[in-house]
C-alpha positions in Angstrom: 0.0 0.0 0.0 1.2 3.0 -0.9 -0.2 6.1 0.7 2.4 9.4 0.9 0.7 10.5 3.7 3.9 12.0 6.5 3.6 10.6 9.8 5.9 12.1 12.5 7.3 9.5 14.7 8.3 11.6 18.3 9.9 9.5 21.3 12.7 10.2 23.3 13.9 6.7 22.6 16.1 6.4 18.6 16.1 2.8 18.8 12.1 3.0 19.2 11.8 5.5 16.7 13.9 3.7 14.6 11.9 0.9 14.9 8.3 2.6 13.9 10.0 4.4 11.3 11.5 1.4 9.5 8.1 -0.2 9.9 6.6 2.4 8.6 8.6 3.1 5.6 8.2 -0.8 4.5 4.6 0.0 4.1 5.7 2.9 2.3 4.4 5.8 4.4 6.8 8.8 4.3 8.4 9.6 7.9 9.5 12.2 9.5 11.1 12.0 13.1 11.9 13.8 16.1 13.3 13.4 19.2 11.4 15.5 21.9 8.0 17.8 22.0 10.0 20.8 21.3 11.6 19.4 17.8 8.3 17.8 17.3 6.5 21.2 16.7 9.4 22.3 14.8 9.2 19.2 12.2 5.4 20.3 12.4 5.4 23.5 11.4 7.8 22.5 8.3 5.5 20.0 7.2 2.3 19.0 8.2 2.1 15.7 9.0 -1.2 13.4 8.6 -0.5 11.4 11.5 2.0 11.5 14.6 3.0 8.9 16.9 3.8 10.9 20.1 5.5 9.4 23.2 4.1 11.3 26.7 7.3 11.6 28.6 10.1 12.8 26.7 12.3 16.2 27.8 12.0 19.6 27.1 8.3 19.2 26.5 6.0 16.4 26.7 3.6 14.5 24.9 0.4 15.6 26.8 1.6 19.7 26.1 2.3 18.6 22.3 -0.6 17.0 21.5 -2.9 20.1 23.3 -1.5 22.9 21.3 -1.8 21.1 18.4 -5.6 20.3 19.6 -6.3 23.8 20.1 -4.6 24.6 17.3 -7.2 25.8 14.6 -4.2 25.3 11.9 -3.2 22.4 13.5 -6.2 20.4 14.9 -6.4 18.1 12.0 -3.2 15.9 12.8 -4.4 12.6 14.1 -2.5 12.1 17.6 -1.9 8.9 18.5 0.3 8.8 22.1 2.4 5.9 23.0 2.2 5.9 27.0 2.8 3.4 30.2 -0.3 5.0 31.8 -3.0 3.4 29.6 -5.5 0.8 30.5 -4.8 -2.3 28.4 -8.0 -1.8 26.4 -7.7 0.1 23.3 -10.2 3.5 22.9 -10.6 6.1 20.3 -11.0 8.9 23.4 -7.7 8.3 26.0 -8.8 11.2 28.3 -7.1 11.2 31.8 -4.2 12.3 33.4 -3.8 13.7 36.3 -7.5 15.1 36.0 -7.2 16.8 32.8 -8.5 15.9 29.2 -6.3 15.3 26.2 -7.7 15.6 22.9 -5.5 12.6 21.5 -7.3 10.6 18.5 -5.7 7.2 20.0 -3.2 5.4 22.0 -1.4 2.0 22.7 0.3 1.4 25.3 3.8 0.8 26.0 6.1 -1.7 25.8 4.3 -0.9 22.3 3.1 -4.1 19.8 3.9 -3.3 16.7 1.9 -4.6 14.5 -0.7 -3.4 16.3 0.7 0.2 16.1 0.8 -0.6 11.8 -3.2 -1.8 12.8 -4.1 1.5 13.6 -1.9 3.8 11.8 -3.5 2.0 8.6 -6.9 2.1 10.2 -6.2 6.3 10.5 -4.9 6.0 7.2 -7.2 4.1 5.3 -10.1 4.3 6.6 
């Protein structure tokens, strides 16, 4: 499948990103990558990805403050979100809304130690569907 839609991979973790990136670019997405919130917005505001796979605790600034300026974010809002996190019930939901009391706006999550192909499941579900 060949889509050409940019996902940003974001983790504080190159091997993981690695890892999600070369997965990704087998099934022919284009990637871009970054290494904490702070370069994240960077890479965004160069190019808009479609999709970015954010990790919550990375320095400088973390997933939960990325993924709500880009949420309130009228030029922005459109970027499916989905966050990689150790703080996630093991059931999957379109709506991962708490931490520490406040709402995210993220489209998705899995969990971490992160599956994979499960990650490829919903990026191409995002993607595709």
């Amino acid at each position: 499948m060949s889509t050409n839609k940019l996902i940003l991979v974001v983790d504080d973790d190159p091997d993981l990103v690695e890892a999600v990136s070369m997965k990704l670019e087998a099934m022919k997405y284009r990637i871009a990558r970054a290494y904490d919130g702070m370069e994240a917005m960077e890479k965004i505001k160069e190019e808009k990805p479609f999709l970015m796979i954010l990790d919550v605790m990375m320095p400088r600034k973390n997933g939960w403050e990325v993924c709500d300026e880009i949420k309130k974010s009228d030029a922005l809002k459109g970027i499916i979100v989905v966050l990689l996190t150790a703080v996630a019930d093991s059931v999957r939901t379109t709506s991962y809304t708490h931490h520490d009391g406040k709402t995210t706006l993220a489209d998705d999550y899995i969990p971490k130690p992160i599956d994979l192909d499960k990650l490829m499941g919903i990026v191409n579900d995002y993607c595709n569907g």
